[in-house]
Structure formats: C-alpha cells, structure tokens
N, C-alpha and C positions, 0 to 999 in steps of 0.2 A: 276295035270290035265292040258295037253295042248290044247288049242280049236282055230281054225281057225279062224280069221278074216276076214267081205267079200273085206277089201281092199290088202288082201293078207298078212296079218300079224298075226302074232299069242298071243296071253293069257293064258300066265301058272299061273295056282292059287293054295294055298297054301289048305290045307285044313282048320277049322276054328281055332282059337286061342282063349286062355286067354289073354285079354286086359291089357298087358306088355308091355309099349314103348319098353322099350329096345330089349325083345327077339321080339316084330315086328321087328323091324330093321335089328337084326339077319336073321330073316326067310326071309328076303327082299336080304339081301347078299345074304344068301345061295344060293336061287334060281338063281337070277345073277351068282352065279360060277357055277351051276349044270348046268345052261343054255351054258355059254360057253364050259361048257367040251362036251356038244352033240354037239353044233354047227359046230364044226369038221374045216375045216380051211379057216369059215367065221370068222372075228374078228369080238368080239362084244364090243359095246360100251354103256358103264353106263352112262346115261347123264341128265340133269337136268337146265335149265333156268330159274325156278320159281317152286313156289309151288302153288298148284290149292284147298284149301278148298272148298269141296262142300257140302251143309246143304240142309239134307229135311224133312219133317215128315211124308210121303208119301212110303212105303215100295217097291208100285209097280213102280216105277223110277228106280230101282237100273239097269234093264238092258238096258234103256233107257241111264243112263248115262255111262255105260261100252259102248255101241255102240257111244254116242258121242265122249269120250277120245280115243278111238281106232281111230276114223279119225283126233281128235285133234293132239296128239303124230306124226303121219306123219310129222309135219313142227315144232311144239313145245315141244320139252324135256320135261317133267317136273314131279316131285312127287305130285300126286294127293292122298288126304286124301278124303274119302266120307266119310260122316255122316250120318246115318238114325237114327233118332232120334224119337220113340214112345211112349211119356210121360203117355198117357193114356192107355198102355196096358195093361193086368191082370197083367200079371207077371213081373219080376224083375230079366234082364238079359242081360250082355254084353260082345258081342265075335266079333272077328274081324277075315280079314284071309287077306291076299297077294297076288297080281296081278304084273306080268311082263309082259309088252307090248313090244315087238317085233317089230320090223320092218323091211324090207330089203333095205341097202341103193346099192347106184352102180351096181344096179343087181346083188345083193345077194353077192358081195364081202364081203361086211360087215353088220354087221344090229343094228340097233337102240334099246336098252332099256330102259325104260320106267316105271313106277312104278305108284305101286295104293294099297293104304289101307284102305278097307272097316272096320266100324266099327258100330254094328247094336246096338243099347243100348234101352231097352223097361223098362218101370215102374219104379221105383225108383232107376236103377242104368243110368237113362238120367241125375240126379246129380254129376256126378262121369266124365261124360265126358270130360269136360276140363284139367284134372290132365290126359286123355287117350289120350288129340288129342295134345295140345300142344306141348310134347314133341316131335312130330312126324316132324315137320317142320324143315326145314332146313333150319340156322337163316344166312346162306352165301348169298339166294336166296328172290328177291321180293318175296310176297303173294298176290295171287288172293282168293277173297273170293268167291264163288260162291253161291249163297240166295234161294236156289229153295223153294219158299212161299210167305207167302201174308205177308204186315204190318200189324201189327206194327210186326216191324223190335223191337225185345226189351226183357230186362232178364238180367242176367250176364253172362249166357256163351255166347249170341250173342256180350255181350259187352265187354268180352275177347276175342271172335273169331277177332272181327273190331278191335279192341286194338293192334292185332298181325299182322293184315293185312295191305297190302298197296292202295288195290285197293278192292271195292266191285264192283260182278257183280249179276243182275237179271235180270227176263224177266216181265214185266207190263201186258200182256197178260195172266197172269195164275193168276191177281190179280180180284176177284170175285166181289173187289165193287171198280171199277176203281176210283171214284172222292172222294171218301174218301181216296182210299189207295193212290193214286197220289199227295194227299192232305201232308199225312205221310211223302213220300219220299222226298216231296219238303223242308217240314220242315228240314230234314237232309242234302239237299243239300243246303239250306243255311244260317241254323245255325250250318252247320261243329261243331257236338258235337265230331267224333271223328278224324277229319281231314283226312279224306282221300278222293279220287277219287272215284265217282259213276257212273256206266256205266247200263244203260236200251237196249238189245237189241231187247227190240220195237222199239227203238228211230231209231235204227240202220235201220230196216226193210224199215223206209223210207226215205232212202236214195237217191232212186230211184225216189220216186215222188216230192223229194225237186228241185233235179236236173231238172226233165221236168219241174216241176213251174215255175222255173226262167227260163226257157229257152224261154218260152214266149216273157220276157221282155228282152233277153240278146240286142234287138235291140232296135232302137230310135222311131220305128213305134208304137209299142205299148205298151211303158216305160209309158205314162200319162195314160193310160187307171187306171193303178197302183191307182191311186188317186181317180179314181172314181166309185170304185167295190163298187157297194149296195147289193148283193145276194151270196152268198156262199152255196154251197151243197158238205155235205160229205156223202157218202155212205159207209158202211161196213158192213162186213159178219160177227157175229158174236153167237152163239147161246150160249152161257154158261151162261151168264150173264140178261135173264130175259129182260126189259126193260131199263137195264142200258147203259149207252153210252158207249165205248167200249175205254180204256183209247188209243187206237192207233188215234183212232178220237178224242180223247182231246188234244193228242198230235199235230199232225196236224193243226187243228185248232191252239193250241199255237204257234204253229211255224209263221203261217200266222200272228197271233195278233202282237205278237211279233217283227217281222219284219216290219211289216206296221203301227205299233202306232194304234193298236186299242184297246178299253178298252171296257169293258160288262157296261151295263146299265141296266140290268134286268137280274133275275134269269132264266137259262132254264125252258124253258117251256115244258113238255111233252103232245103227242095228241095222236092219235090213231096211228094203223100201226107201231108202233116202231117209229116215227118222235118225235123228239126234235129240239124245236125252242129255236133258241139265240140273244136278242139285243145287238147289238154293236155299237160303235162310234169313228169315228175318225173328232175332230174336231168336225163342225156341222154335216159331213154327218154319217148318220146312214146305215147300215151293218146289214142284216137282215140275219143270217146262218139255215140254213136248215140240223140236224145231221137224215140222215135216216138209221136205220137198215132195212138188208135184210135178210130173213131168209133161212136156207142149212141145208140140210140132210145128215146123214155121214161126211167121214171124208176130205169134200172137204176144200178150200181156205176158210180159217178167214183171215181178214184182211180189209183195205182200198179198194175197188174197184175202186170209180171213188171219180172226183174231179171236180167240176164246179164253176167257178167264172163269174161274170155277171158284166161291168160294166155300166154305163149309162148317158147321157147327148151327148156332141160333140164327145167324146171319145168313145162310146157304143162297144160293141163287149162281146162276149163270148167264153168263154175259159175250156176246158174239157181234161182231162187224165181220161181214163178208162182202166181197167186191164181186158185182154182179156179170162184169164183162162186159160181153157190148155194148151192153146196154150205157154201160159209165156211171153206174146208178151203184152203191152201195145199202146193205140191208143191216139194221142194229137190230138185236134179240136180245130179250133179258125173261129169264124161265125160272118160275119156284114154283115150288111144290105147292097142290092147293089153290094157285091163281094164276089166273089168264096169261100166257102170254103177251109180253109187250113188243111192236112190233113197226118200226118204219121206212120207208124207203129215202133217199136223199140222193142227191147227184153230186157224184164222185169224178169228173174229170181227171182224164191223164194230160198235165201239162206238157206243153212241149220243151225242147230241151232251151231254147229261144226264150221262151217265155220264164225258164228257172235260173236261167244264168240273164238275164233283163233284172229279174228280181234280186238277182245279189247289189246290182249298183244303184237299189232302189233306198237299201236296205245297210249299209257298209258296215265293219266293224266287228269286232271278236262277239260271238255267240256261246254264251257260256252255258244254255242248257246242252246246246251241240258238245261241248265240253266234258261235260259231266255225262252223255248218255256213252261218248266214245272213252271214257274213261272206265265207265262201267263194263261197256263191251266186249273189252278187251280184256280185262280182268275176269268175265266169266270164259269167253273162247280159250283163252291161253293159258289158265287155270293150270297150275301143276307143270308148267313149263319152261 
C-alpha cells in the first residue's frame, strides 16, 4: 500500500508481519527493489545516517509519528524502529510491518529512501521485545533513542534500548508531574548510569527567549541592572497538568538561576489563580519569582508566554518578552522611570516537533548549559524535599 505524503513524498507499507528480524529485514529489501522497479528512470537511493529508536506506550501516537519521520527523512536518512509497547493489554500479541519513505530529490531525478519498522507488542509478549528490536539496528550507524513517556525512565529493556544507544531523546512537556519527573532526568543526567548524551526538546523550544534575554544585556547600559533583579514573572500556557508548574517554567527559570548565581531559600509556594511563588538569593540580595499559570481552551499555544524581570535601586528598570500568538511575532519591553519606553517586535516561530528532534542530529553531544539550567531547576522545585 502506497500513500501520499503532504510534503510531496510517498509511504509504501508492508502488510503486518510475524516478528522475525530477519525476514523484517527481507520485507524492507524487498520493497526497496519493488520500489525501484516502478520508479521507472528516477534512481533511487537506499540511504541511512543513523538509526532513530522510538518508544511509546500510547497506541494513539503511531500516526503522529509516521507524520513526524515523513518531514524528518526530507534532510535526514535514517532506519527508524518504532515501538508501541502495551504491557497492560488483555491479550498477548506481537506483529510488526514495513514503511518505505520516499522522497524526491533534484526534481524528481532521483528520490530518497528511507525506512521504518513498526512493531506493536501487547500483554506478555512486551517481554519478548528486545530479542525483536535489537537485531533491527544497524550496528554501522549512530543510535538515536527517541522516549515518547514520562520517568522514571527504567526496566531492562529500557536499559538495553540506552545500552545500544548513543544519544537519548524526549520531550519534558508530555511529562504529567514536571518537578518529580525533571527531578528523574536530572539524576540521569548527572550520574551518567549509562553514558550517554540526553537531549529535552523543551529545552530546545526556548531557544528563542534565551536569545531575547540576553539581548537586554548585550550592551553596557543595562549589563548592572543584571545584579539587581529582585522580581521575576514567568507566565505559561499550560492545561494538562492541574496546578503543577509546567516543567518549561522550571526550566527557564533554571536557566536564569543558573546563570546569575541564584540559589532557592524556600520551598515554592503555591496560592490561588495557578500562582507559585519562589524565594531566591543571590548573595544578600533576595529574588522574589512569581511562576503564573494561565489557562486556554483547545488546542491553542502551551508554552512560556511572557517573561518579566524587575530590577531595583540606581539601576531600576523593567524588562519584558511576551509571545504575541498568532501572530508568531514576540514583543521585548524595557521601562525606567523618566525615559521612553523601549520597544520591538521580532518573529518568534513555534518549531515543529520534526524540525526539533531534526536539530538534535544536527547538533549531537552532551549540552552542558541544558546541564546546569536542569540542575538548577530542580534544586529550586524540590527545595525542602
């Protein structure tokens, strides 16, 4: 069965299989040569730069991540493994089947293939999968892990999947109790139990308002002000999570701490409204953060909104990034007393999730400010705990 792609590429999939490395492998050729014998006289090319393991326990993702690898594949080769993994289902059963990703390179002179091996395991044959997926990797090529779920991250086949891997990746946003599970991650990221590279692209998403931050400061005008922030407001869109703080705002915030030498002096405080208040300290001076949730209907912007820092004494002034919405256009504000407002618009796109997990394998390798912002993070959320 071949199915259209909307970036103009196509997906032939196999029908399902008994879960046999080898004759997967088979059925992966095959289709590869049946693909060129239609292609008629575009060459096609078998190609591959890494391998992509992707784990989830969640059945309804699987076309979610067929629509991610199909944009992914445009700039990145690679054999992708997905896992759907259903330990708690009645029954006891595992079958897999074969995806070739297509693409057209040169204007259709030639075209791109690409691979993908679904393999759906429910009830007591989810023990059995490691002897299913392992052999499926291609031991020429890096490994990307890809974690679609919450911590604890843990088991034996998670600890075979990281064992064979070079690099893990997850998203902190689909984690249900952020200051616990960031708490998790952290531990892994720095007691490196299985040495490898860990990539968050939440971490990723603020990219954009790290960049405006410092841009504040890139000059000598209002570099000391730096020293003398007493007030902090983080705003975010959040609705999944209840009254919990949204691990992209813990993030954030860690990143500020982290940078600036600030350390918690008291556990968050939760109030009414979604507000969580945080003491901080740098030095004698004290740092009062204000985390507010805001709440959104449908399937609008999760995320960071705005971002206010306040500082106060001879240096005083106030400092604001707010993300505009639809528009994708973010606004920076910088107000003292006595002079004009400063004021600019700039374009703030939301990447897609394709394009943030594209940039991990652009990029490989341990991230040591992502390091130190989740170190910090975690040490103010969990504070007293």
């Amino acid at each position: 069965m071949t199915n259209a792609t909307p970036n103009g590429g196509t997906i032939t999939a196999s029908e399902p299989l008994a879960v046999d490395p080898e004759k997967v492998l088979q059925t992966l050729t095959k289709a590869w040569q049946q693909r060129a014998t239609v292609g008629g006289g575009d060459a096609i090319v078998r190609a591959a730069t890494l391998n992509l393991l992707i784990f989830s326990q969640d059945p309804n993702v699987s076309q979610l991540i067929d629509d991610v690898l199909s944009e992914i594949v445009e700039k990145h080769p690679l054999r992708a493994i997905t896992v759907i993994a259903q330990p708690k289902a009645p029954e006891s059963a595992m079958r897999a089947w074969t995806q070739v990703h297509t693409t057209a390179l040169n204007g259709g002179v030639r075209q791109l293939c690409c691979e993908q091996v679904t393999i759906d395991a429910r009830g007591d044959a989810v023990d059995g999968l490691e002897g299913a997926v392992l052999p499926l990797i291609d031991p020429e090529l890096p490994v990307y892990l890809w974690w679609r779920g919450d911590p604890p991250f843990e088991g034996s086949f998670f600890e075979r999947l990281v064992g064979s891997s070079d690099y893990m990746i997850f998203d902190s946003a689909d984690f249900r109790e952020p200051d616990e599970d960031l708490a998790w991650v952290g531990h892994l990221v720095k007691d490196q139990p299985f040495d490898i590279a860990y990539s968050d692209v939440n971490w990723a998403r603020l990219t954009p308002w790290q960049a405006l931050t410092a841009q504040f400061f890139d000059g000598l005008e209002f570099r000391p002000c730096l020293d003398a922030i007493s007030d902090v407001r983080i705003e975010y869109v959040d609705d999944n999570f209840g009254s919990r703080v949204s691990a992209q705002a813990w993030l954030l915030l860690g990143w500020l701490a982290s940078r600036l030498g600030w350390r918690p002096v008291s556990a968050p405080a939760s109030g009414e409204d979604g507000v969580v208040t945080v003491r901080l300290q740098r030095g004698e001076n004290p740092i009062t953060v204000t985390l507010q949730r805001e709440s959104v209907e449908g399937d609008a912007f999760h995320g960071v909104i705005a971002l206010q820092m306040v500082s106060t004494g001879q240096t005083s002034a106030n400092f604001r990034v707010e993300y505009l919405g639809d528009s994708q256009c973010a606004r920076t504000i910088v107000r003292q007393e006595g002079a004009p407002s400063i004021e600019r618009v700039v374009n703030m796109d939301e990447p897609s999730e394709a394009f943030l997990i594209g940039r991990e394998f652009e990029s490989p390798g341990r991230d040591a400010l992502y390091a130190d912002a989740l170190r910090a993070a975690v040490a103010i959320s969990m504070f007293g705990q």
